[in-house]
KOLPARO-747599 format. One record per residue (C-alpha): x, y, z; residue number from 1. Coordinates in Angstrom, 1 decimal, always signed. Each point is the difference from the previous one (the first is absolute). Layout:
! KOLPARO-747599
{c1: X, c2: Y, c3: Z, num: NUM}
...
! end
This chain:
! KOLPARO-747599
{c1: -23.0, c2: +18.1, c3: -5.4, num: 1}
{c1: +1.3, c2: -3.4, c3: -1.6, num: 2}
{c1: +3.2, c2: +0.3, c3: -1.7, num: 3}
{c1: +0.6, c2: -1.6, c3: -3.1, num: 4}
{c1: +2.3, c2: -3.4, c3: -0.1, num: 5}
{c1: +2.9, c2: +0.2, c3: -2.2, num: 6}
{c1: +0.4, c2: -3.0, c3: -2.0, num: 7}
{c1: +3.9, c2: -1.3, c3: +0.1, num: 8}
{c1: +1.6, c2: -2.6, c3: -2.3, num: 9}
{c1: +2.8, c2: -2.3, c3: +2.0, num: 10}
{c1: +3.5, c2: -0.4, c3: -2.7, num: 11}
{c1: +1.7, c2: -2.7, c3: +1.5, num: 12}
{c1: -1.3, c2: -2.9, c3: +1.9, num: 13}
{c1: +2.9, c2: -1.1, c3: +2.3, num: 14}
{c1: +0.0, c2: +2.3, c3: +2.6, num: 15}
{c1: -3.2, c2: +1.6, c3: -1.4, num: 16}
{c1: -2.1, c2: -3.4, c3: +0.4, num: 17}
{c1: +1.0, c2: -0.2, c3: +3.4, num: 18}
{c1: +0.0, c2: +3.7, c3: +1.3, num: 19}
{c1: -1.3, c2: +2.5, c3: -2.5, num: 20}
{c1: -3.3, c2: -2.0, c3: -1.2, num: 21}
{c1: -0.9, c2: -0.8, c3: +3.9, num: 22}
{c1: +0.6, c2: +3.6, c3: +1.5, num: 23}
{c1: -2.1, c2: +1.7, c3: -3.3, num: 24}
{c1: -2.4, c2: -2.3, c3: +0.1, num: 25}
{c1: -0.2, c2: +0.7, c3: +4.2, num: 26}
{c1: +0.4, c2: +3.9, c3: -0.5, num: 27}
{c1: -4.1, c2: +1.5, c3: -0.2, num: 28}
{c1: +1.2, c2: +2.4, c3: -2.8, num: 29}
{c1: +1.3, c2: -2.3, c3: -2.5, num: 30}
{c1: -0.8, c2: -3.1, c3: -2.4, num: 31}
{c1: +2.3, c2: -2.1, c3: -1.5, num: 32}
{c1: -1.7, c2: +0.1, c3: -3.9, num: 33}
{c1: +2.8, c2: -1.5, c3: -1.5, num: 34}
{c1: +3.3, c2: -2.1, c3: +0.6, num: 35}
{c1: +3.2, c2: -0.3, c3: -2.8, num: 36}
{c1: +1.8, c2: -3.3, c3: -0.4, num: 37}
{c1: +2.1, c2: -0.6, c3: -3.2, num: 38}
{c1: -1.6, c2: -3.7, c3: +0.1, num: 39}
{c1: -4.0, c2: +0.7, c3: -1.2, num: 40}
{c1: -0.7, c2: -3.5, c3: +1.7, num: 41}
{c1: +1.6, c2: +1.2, c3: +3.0, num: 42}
{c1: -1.6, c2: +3.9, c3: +0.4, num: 43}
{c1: -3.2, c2: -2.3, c3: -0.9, num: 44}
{c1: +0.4, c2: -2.3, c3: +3.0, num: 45}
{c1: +1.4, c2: +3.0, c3: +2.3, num: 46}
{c1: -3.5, c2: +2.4, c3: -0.7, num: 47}
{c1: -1.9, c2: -3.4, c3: +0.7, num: 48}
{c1: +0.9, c2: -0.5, c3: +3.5, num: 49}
{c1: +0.0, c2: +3.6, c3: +1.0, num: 50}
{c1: -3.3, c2: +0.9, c3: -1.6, num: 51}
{c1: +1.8, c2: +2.2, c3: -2.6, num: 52}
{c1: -1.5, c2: +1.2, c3: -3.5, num: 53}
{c1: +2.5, c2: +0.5, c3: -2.0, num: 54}
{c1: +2.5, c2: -2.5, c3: -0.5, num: 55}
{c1: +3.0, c2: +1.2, c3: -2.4, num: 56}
{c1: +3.2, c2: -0.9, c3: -1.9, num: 57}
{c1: +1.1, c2: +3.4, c3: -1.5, num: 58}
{c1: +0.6, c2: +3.0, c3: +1.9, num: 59}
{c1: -1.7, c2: +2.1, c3: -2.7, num: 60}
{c1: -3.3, c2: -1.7, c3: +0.5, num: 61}
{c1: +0.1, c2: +0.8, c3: +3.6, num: 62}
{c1: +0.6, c2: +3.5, c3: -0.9, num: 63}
{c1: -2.8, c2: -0.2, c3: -2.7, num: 64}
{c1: -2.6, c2: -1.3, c3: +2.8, num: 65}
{c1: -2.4, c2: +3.2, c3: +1.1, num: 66}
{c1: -0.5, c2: -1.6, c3: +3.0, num: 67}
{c1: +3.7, c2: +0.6, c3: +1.1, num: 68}
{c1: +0.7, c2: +3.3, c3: +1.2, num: 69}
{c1: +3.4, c2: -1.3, c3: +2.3, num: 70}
{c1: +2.8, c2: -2.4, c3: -0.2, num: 71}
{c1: +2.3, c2: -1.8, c3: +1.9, num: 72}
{c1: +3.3, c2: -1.4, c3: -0.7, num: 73}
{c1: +1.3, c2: -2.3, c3: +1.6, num: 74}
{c1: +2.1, c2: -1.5, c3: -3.1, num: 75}
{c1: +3.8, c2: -1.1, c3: +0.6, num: 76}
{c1: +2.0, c2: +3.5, c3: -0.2, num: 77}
{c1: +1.3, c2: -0.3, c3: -3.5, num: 78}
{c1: -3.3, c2: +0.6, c3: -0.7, num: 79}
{c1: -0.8, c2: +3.1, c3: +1.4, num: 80}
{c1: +0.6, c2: +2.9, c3: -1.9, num: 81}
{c1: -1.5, c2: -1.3, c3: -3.3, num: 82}
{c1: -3.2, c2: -1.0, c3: +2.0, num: 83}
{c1: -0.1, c2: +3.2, c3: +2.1, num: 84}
{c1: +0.6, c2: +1.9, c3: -2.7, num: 85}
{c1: -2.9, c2: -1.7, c3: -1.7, num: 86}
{c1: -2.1, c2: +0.4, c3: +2.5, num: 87}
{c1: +0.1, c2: +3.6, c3: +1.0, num: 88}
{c1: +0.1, c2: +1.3, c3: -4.0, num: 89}
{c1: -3.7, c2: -2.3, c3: -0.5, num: 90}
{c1: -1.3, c2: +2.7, c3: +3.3, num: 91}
{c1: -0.2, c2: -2.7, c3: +2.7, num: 92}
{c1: +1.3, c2: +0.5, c3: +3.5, num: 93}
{c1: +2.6, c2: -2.2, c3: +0.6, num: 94}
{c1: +1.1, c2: -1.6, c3: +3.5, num: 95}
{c1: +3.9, c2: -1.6, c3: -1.0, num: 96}
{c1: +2.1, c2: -2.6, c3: +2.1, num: 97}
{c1: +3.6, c2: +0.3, c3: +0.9, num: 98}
{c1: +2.0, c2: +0.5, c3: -0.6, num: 99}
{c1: -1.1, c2: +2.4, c3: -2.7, num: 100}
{c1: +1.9, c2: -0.4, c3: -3.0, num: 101}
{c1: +3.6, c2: -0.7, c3: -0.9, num: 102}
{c1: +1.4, c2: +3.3, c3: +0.1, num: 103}
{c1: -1.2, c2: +3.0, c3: +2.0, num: 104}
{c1: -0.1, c2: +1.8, c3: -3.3, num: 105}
{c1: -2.9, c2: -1.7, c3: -1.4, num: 106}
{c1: -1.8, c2: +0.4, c3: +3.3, num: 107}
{c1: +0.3, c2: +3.8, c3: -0.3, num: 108}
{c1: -1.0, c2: -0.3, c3: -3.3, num: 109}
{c1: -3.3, c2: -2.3, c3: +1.3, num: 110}
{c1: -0.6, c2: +2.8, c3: +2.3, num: 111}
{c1: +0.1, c2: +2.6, c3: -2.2, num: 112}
{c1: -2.6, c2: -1.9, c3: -2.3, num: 113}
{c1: -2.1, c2: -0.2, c3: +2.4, num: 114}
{c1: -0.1, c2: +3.2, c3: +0.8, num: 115}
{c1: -0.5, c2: +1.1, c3: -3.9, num: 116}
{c1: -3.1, c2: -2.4, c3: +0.4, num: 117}
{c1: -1.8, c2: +1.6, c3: +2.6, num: 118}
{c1: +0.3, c2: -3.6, c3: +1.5, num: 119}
{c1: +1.1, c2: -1.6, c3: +3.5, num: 120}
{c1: +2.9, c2: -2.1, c3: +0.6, num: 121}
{c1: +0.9, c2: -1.3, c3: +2.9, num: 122}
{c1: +2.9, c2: -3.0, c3: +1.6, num: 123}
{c1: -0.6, c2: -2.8, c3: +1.9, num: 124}
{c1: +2.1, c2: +1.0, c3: +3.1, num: 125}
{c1: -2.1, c2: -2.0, c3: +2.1, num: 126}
{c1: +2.5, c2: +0.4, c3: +3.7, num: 127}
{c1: -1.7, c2: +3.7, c3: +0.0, num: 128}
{c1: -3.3, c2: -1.3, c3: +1.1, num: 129}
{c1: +0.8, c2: -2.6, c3: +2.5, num: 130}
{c1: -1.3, c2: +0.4, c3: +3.5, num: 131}
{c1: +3.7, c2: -0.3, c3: +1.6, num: 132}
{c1: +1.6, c2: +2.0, c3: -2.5, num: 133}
{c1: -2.4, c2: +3.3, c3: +0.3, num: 134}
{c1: +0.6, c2: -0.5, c3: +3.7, num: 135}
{c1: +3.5, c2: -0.2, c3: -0.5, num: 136}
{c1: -0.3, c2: +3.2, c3: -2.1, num: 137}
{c1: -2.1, c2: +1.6, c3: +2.8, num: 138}
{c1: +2.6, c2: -0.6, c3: +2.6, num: 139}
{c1: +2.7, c2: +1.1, c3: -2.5, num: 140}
{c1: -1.8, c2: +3.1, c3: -1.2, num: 141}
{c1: -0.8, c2: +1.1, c3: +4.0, num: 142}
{c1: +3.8, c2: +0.3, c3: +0.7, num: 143}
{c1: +0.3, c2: -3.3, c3: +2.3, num: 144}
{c1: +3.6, c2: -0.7, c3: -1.1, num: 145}
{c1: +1.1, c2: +3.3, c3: +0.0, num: 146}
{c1: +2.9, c2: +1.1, c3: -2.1, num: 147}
{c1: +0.7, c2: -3.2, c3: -2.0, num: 148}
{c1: +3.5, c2: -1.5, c3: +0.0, num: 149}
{c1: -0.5, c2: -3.3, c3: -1.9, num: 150}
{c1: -2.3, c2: -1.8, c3: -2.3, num: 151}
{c1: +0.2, c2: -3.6, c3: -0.2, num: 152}
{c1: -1.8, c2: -2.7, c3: -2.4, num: 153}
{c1: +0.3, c2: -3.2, c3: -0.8, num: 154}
{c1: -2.7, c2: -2.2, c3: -2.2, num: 155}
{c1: +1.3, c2: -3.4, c3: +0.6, num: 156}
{c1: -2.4, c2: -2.6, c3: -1.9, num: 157}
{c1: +0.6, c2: -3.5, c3: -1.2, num: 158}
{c1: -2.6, c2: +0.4, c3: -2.9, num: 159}
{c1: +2.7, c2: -0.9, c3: -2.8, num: 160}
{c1: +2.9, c2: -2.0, c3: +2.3, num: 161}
{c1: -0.9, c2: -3.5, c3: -1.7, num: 162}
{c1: +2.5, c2: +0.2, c3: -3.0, num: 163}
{c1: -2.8, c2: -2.7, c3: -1.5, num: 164}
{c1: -2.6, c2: +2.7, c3: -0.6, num: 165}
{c1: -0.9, c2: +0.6, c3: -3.6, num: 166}
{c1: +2.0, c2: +2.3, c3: -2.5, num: 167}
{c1: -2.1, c2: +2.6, c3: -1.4, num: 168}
{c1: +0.1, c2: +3.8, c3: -0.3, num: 169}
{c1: +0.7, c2: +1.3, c3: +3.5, num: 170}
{c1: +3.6, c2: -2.0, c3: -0.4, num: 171}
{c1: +0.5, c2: +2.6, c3: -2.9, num: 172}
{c1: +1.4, c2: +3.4, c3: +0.5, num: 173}
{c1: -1.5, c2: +1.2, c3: -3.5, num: 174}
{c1: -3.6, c2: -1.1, c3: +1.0, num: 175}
{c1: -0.3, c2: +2.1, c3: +3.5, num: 176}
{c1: +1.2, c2: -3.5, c3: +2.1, num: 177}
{c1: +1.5, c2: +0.1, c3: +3.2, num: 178}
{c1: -0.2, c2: +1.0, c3: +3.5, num: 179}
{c1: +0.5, c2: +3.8, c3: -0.2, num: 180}
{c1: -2.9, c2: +0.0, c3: -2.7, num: 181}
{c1: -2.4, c2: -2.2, c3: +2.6, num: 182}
{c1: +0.8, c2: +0.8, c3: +3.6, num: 183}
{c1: +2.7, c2: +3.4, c3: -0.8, num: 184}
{c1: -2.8, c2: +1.4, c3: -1.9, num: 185}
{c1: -2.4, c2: +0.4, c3: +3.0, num: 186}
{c1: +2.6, c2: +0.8, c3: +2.5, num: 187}
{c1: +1.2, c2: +3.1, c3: -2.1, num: 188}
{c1: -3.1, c2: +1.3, c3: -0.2, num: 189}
{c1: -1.3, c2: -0.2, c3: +3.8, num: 190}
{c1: +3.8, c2: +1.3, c3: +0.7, num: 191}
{c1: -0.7, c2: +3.7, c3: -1.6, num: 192}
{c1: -3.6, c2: -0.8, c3: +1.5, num: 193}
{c1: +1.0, c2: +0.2, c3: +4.0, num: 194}
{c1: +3.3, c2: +1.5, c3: -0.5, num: 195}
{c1: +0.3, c2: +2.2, c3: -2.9, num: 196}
{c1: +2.6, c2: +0.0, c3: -3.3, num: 197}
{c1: +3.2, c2: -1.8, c3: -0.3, num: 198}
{c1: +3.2, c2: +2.1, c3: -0.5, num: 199}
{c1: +2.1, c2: -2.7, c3: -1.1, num: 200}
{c1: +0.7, c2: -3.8, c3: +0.0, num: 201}
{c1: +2.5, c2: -2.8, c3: -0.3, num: 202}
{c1: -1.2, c2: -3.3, c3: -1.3, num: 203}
{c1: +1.2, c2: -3.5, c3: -0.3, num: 204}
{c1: -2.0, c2: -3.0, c3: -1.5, num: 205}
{c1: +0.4, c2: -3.4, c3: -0.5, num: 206}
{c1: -1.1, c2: -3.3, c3: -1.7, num: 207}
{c1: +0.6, c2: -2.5, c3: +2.5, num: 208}
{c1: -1.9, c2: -3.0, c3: -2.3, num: 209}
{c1: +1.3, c2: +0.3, c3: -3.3, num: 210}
{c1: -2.0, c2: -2.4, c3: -1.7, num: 211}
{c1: -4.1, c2: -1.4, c3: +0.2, num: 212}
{c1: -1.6, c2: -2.6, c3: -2.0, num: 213}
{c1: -2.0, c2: +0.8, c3: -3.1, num: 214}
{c1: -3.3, c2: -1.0, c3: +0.3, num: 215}
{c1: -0.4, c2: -1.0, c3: -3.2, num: 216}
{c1: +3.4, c2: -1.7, c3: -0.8, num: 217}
{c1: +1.6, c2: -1.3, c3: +3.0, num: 218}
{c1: +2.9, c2: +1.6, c3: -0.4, num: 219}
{c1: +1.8, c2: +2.5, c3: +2.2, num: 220}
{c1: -0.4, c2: +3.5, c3: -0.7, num: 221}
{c1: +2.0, c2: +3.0, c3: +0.6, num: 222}
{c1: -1.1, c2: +2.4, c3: +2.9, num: 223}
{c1: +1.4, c2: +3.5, c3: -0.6, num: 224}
{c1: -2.8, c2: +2.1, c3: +2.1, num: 225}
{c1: +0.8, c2: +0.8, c3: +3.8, num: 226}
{c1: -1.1, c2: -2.3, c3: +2.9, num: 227}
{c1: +2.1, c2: +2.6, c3: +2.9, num: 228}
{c1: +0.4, c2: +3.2, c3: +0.0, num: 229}
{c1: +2.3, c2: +2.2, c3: +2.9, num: 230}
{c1: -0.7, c2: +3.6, c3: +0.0, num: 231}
{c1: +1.2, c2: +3.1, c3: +1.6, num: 232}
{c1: -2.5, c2: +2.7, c3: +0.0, num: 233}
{c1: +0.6, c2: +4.0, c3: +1.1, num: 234}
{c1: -3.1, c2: +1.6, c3: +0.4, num: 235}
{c1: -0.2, c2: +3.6, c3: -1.1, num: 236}
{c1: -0.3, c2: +0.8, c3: +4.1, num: 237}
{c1: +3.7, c2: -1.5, c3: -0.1, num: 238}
{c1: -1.7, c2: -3.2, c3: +1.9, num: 239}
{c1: +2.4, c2: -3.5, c3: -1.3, num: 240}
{c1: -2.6, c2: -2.8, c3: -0.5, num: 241}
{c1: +1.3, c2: -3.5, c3: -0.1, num: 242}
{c1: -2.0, c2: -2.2, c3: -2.3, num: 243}
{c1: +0.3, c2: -3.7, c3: -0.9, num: 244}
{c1: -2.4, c2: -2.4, c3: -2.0, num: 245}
{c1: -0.1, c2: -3.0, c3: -1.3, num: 246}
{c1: -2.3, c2: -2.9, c3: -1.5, num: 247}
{c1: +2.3, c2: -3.2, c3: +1.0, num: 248}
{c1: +0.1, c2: +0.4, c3: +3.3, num: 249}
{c1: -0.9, c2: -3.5, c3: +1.8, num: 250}
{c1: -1.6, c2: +1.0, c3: +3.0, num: 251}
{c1: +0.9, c2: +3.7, c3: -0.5, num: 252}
{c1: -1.2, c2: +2.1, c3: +3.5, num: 253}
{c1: -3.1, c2: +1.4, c3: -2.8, num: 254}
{c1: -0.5, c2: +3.9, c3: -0.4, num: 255}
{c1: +1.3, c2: +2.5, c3: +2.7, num: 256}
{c1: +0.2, c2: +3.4, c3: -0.2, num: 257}
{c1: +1.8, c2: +2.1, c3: +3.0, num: 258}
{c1: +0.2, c2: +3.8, c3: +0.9, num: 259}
{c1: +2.8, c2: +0.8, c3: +2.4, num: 260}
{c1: -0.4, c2: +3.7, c3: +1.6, num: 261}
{c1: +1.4, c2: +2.3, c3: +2.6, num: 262}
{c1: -3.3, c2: -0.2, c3: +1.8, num: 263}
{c1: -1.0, c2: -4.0, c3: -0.7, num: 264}
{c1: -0.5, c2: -2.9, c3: -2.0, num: 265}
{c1: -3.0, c2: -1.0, c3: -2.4, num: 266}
{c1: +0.5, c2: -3.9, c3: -1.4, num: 267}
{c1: -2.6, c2: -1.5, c3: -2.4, num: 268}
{c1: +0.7, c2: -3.1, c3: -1.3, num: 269}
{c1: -2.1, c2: -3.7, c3: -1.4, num: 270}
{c1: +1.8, c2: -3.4, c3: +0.5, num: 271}
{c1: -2.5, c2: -1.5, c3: -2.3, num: 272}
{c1: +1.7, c2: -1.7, c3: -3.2, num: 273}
{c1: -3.3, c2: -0.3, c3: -1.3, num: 274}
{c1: -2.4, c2: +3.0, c3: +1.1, num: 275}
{c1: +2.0, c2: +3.0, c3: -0.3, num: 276}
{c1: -3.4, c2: +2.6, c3: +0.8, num: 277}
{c1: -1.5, c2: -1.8, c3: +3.0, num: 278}
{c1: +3.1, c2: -0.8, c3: +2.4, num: 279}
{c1: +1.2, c2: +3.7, c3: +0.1, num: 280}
{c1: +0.5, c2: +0.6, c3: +3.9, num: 281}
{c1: +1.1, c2: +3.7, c3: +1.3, num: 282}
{c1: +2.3, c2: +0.5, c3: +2.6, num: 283}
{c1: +1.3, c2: +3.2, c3: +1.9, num: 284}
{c1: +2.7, c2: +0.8, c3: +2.3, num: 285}
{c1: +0.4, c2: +3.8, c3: +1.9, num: 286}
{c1: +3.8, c2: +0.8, c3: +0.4, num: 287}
{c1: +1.3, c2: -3.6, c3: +0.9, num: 288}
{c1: -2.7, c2: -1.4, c3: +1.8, num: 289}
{c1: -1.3, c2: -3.8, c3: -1.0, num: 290}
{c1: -1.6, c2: +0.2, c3: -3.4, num: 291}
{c1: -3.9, c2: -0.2, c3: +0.3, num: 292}
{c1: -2.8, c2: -1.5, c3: -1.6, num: 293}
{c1: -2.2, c2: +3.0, c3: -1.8, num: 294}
{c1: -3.7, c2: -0.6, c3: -0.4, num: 295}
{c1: -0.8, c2: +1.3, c3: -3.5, num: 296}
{c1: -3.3, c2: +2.0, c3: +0.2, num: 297}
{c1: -3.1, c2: -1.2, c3: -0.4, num: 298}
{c1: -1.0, c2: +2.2, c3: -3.0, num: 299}
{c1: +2.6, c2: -1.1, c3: -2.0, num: 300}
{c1: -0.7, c2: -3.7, c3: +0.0, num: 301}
{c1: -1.5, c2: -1.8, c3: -3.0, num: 302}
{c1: -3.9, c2: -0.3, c3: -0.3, num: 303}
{c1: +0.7, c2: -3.7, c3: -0.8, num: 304}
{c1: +3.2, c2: -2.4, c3: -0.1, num: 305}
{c1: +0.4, c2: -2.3, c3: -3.4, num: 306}
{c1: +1.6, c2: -3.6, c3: +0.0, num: 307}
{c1: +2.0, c2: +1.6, c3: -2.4, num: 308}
{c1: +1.5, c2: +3.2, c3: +2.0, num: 309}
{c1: +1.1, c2: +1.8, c3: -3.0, num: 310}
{c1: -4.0, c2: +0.4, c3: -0.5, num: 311}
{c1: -0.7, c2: +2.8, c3: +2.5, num: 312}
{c1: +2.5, c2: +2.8, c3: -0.8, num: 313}
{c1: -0.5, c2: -1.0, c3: -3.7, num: 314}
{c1: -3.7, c2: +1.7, c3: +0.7, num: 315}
{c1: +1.9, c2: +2.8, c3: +1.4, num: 316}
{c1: +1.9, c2: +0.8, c3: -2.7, num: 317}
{c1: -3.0, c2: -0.4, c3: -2.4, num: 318}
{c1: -2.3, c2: +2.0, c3: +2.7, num: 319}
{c1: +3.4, c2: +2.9, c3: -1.0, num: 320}
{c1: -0.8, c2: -0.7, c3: -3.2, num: 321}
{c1: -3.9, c2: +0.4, c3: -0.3, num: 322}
{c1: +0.8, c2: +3.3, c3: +1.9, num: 323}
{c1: +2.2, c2: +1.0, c3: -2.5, num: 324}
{c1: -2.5, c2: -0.5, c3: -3.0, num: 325}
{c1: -2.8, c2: +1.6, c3: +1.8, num: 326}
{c1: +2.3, c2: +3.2, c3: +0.9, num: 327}
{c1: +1.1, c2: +0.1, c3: -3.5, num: 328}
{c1: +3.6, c2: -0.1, c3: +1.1, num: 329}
{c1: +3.1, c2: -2.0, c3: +1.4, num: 330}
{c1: +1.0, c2: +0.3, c3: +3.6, num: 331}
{c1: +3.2, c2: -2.0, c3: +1.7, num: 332}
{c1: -0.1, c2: -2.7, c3: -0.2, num: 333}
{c1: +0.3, c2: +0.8, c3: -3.9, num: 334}
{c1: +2.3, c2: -0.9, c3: -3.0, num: 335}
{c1: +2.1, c2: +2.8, c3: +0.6, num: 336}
{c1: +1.0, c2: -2.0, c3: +3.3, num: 337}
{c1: +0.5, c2: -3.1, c3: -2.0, num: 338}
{c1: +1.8, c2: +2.1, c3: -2.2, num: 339}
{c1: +2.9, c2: +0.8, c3: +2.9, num: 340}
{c1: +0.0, c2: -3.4, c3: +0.9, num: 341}
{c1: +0.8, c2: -1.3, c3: -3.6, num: 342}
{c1: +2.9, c2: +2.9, c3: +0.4, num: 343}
{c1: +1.6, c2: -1.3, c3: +3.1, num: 344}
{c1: -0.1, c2: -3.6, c3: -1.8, num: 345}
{c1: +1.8, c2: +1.5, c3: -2.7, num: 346}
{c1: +2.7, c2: +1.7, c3: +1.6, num: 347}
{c1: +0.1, c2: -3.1, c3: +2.5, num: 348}
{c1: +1.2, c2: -1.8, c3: -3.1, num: 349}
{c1: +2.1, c2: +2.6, c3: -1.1, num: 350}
{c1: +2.2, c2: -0.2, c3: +3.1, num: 351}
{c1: +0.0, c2: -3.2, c3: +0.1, num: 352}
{c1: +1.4, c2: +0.1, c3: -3.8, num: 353}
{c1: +2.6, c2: +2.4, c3: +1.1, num: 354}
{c1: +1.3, c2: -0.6, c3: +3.7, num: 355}
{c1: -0.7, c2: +3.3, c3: +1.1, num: 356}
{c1: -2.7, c2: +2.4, c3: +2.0, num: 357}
{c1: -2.4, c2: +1.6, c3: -2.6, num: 358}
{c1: -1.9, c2: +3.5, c3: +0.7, num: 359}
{c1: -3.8, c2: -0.2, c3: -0.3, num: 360}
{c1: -1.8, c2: +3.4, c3: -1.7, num: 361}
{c1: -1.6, c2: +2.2, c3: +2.4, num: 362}
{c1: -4.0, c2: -1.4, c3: -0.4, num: 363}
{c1: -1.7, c2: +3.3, c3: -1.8, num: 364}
! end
């Protein structure tokens, strides 16, 4: 038996021209039937090249549009809640970037809508569907490092280092900028993925380019959003997990991730500066012994590699998501895990405000 498409509308056309469009439009369950830019001239030439129907400059036509039954958002994060909120109370499914929102309160609230609306809403935590990651996972979940004794990451990219790059809203704290919003907001969430709830933290985060140029004036402009972030992590298993990220990292050693245990060693890390799905290698040491190469399993690979690597586990999340819908419910990945993310951001913050550890509520 066929199963019925499900026609999705793309909201934002940054990273949703270059990753959301190509991976629905590749996924055999659903067309793109519409695509949101505030610009009509500039939804109009998007839906042109892609082959889309509906080109629109008003959320509320999108919503109108019968031919829309999902959405995806992949607005800047000020933007969030208001959309989502939108979104979810017109009865479509909604698939939402991170980070979520601005506060973890409106993502509960987002969650709870959903819910109220018999409708599915899922994150875009992409790191839980790549190969090297699920055979990270594997290793992790079999007992291969034993009883853990430290957790190390750093994320260590260069994406923002040139203090000549543009002013706009990620140099804002108010508007969802920063590097804990962009790169924090993922590593939270695959952190209470592999190794389970956070018990408390201890934050510091810094500016280190105060000022970028205004596009539009040529003026400097004040940068008060984060571009490094140190944290101290205890997991609720009383494991201490060492993190550090930043964005201005010239030639930064990319994104490692390291499990130290009484029984052995798992590393998984990606030099890359510019493909952070595709260079992921996994290594594994037993009690001391040189750290290895680990072939990831075959059945875990992607059916097909894009130019653009953040293609391929974008179909994996919206394969999640098409799940989901047909199931008629949420399943993790879902917003109440973006929801626990958005709280750990929050209380990152909050220590950081206050020079001191902060306790993170028991997850219910």
């Amino acid at each position: 038996m066929t199963q019925a498409s499900i026609g999705v509308a793309v909201v934002g056309t940054g990273f949703g021209q270059k990753v959301h469009i190509p991976g629905l439009q590749a996924h055999h369950r659903t067309e793109v039937t519409a695509v949101y830019h505030r610009d009509r001239a500039q939804a109009e030439k998007i839906a042109q090249e892609y082959g889309i129907p509906h080109p629109c400059n008003s959320l509320a036509e999108i919503l109108s549009l019968d031919a829309v039954q999902a959405v995806t958002v992949a607005t800047p994060p000020f933007l969030h809640a208001e959309m989502a909120t939108a979104v979810l109370e017109a009865g479509k499914h909604l698939l939402l970037e991170k980070p979520m929102t601005l506060r973890a309160a409106e993502t509960e609230q987002l969650a709870a809508l959903a819910q109220r609306q018999g409708v599915v809403a899922v994150p875009d935590f992409e790191f839980r569907f790549i190969p090297a990651w699920q055979g990270f996972a594997e290793l992790l979940a079999e007992g291969y490092v034993g009883q853990k004794r430290l957790v190390k990451i750093d994320w260590l990219a260069s994406s923002r280092a040139n203090p000549e790059r543009a002013w706009n809203w990620y140099a804002q704290k108010s508007r969802g900028g920063g590097a804990l919003g962009s790169i924090g907001s993922h590593m939270f969430d695959y952190v209470a993925w592999l190794f389970g709830p956070v018990q408390r933290l201890q934050a510091q985060l810094s500016t280190s380019i105060p000022t970028r140029p205004d596009p539009a004036s040529g003026q400097q402009k004040p940068v008060d959003s984060d571009d490094t972030c140190a944290l101290t992590l205890l997991l609720a298993d009383g494991t201490p997990c060492q993190v550090t990220l930043s964005a201005v990292a010239y030639a930064g050693r990319g994104h490692w991730l390291e499990v130290y245990g009484d029984r052995g060693t798992l590393v998984l890390g990606n030099s890359s500066q510019t493909d952070y799905v595709n260079g992921f290698q996994l290594l594994a040491s037993k009690k001391g012994a040189a750290l290895e190469p680990v072939p990831i399993p075959e059945q875990l690979a992607f059916p097909k590699i894009y130019q653009d690597g953040r293609i391929a586990p974008f179909i994996r999340v919206v394969d999640h998501w098409v799940s989901c819908i047909d199931a008629g419910r949420p399943s993790s990945p879902s917003l109440q895990d973006g929801f626990y993310s958005q709280l750990l951001m929050d209380l990152t913050h909050r220590s950081h405000e206050t020079q001191q550890w902060v306790d993170v509520p028991r997850r219910s």
